[in-house]
N, C-alpha and C positions, 0 to 999 in steps of 0.2 A: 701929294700922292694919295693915290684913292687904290685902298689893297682891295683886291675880291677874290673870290673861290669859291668852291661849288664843293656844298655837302650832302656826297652820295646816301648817306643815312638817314637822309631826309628831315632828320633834326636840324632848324631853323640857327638854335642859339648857339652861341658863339660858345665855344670850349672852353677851358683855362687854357690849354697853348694856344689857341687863338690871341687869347687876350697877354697871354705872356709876350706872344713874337709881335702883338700891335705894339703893344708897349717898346720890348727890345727895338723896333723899327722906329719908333717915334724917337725916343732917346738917341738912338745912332745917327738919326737923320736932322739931327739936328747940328751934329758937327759939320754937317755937309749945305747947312739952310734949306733942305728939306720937310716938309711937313707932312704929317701923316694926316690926311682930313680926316679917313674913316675907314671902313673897315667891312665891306660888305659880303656877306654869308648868301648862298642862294642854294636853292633844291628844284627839283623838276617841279615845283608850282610855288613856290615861297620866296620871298627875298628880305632880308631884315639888314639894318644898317647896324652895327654897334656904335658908333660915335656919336651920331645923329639923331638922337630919341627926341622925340615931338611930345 
């Protein structure tokens, strides 16, 4: 599973509840064999991944 959502503030980086509920989702989805890939944040010109840093 690949989570995404759109940050109207324009701020790129991922929040702490971002990274809280990737987490909480990764953990739950694992009872189910689920995988959380990543985690992608976007704004009207930005797109950043948090899981997948190059």
């Amino acid at each position: 599973m690949i989570l995404v959502h759109n940050h109207s503030s324009g701020n790129i980086r991922p929040s702490e509840q971002d990274k809280r509920l990737t987490r909480k989702l990764s953990e739950d989805g694992k009872h189910l064999d689920i995988m959380v890939l990543d985690q992608i944040n976007f704004t009207e010109v930005l797109t950043a991944a948090l899981l997948m840093k190059a």
